[in-house]
N, C-alpha and C positions, 0 to 999 in steps of 0.2 A: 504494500500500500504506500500511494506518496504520501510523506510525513508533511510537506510545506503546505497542502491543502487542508489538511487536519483542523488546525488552528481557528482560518477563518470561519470553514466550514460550522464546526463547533460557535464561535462566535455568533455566526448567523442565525444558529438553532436557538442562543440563548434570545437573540433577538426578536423571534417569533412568538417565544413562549411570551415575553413580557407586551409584545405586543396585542396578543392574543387575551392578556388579563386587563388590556384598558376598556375603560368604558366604550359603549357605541362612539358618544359626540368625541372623545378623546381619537378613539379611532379613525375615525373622519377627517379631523384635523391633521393628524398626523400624516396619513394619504397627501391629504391637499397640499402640506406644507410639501411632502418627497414630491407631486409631480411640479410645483412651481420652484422646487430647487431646480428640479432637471429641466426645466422649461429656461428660467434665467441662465443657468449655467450656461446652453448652448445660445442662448441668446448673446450671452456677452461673447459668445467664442464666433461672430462672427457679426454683430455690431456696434454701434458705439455704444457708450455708457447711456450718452444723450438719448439715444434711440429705445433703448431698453427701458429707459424711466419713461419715455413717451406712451409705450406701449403698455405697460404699468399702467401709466394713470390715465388707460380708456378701459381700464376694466371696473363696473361700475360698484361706486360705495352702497352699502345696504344700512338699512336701519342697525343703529347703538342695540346692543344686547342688553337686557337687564343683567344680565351678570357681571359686576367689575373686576371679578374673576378675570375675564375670557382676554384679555390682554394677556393677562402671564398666562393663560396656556397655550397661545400663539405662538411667546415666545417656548414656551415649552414642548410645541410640535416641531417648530422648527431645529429645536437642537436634536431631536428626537431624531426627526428626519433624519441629521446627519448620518447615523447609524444604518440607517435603510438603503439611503440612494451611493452606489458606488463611485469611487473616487473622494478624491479632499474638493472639499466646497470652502472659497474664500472668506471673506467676512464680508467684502461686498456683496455678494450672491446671497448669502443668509439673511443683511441686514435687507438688500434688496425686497426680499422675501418676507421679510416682516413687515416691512413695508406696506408692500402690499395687501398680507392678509389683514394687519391694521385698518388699512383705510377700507379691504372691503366691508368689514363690522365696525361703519361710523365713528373709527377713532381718526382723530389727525396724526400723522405720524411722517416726521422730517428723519432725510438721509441724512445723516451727520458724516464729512469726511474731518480725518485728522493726521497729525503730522508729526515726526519729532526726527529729531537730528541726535545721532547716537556720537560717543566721544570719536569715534574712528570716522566723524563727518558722516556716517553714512545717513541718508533719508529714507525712514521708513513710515509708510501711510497705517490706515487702521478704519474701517466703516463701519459704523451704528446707527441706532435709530434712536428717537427721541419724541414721545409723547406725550402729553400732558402732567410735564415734571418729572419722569421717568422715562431712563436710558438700557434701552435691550441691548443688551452687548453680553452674547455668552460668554467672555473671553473674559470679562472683565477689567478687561487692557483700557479701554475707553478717556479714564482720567490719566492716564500714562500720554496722551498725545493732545496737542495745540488743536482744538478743533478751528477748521477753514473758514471763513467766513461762509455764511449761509445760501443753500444751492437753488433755492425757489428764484424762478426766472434767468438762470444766467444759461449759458450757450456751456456745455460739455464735447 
C-alpha cells in the first residue's frame, strides 16, 4: 500500500465524519462557502482583482437574518471550507469570500487590504474583512499590518 496517500486520505475521512455531525443550516453554509472558495479562487487565477469584486457585488444582498449569530458562522464556514476545497486558499480568496457571503445576508462588509515592511525591507500584504466593528480574519494576523486606505470606488 502507498504510505504518502494514507495521511491525507485518513485526514479526509476525519473530515467527513465532522462534517456529517453539523447541523443542516451549518451544513449548507459550509457547501456554499467551498463552492465560492473555488469559484473566487479560479476567478482570481484569471482576472483582475477589480473584476472579481465586480462580479461579487452583482450577486444580490438578501434580507438581515434575525440571528446575530450568523456573521460568525460565515466566518466559520469559510475556515471550515478551507479543509474541504483542495489546495491552499489565500487570505484574499477567503476574505473575498466572506465578503460576499456577508453582504449576501444584509451585512455590510469592507475588503480590508494591508501592509507591513519586515526588517529585511521585505513587503508583505495581508486581506480581511471588516463589518460593523468587527474584523474576520482567521489568521488573526490583521493588527500585525498598516491597513491601505479604503477600496470603495477606487480602480484595482
Amino acid at each position: 500500500m502507498n504510505q504518502p496517500i494514507i495521511g491525507p486520505v485518513l485526514a479526509w475521512i476525519r473530515t467527513a465524519r465532522r462534517f456529517r455531525h453539523l447541523d443542516p443550516a451549518e451544513r449548507r453554509l459550509v457547501l456554499e462557502a467551498a463552492l465560492f472558495t473555488v469559484a473566487v479562487r479560479l476567478a482570481l487565477s484569471v482576472l483582475s482583482l477589480r473584476t472579481v469584486r465586480g462580479l461579487l457585488a452583482q450577486i444580490p444582498s438578501g434580507a438581515r437574518p434575525a440571528s446575530e449569530d450568523t456573521a460568525s458562522s460565515i466566518a466559520r464556514a469559510v475556515t471550515r471550507a478551507r479543509t474541504v476545497v483542495p489546495g491552499a486558499t489565500t487570505c484574499l480568496t477567503r476574505a473575498l469570500v466572506v465578503q460576499a457571503l456577508l453582504v449576501r445576508r444584509g451585512y455590510p462588509a469592507h475588503l480590508r487590504l494591508g501592509f507591513v515592511r519586515s526588517e529585511g525591507h521585505v513587503l508583505s500584504g495581508h486581506a480581511w474583512v471588516e463589518s460593523e466593528g468587527r474584523v474576520f480574519d482567521d489568521t488573526g494576523e490583521a493588527f500585525a499590518y498598516a491597513p491601505a486606505p479604503d477600496l470603495a470606488g477606487q480602480r484595482l
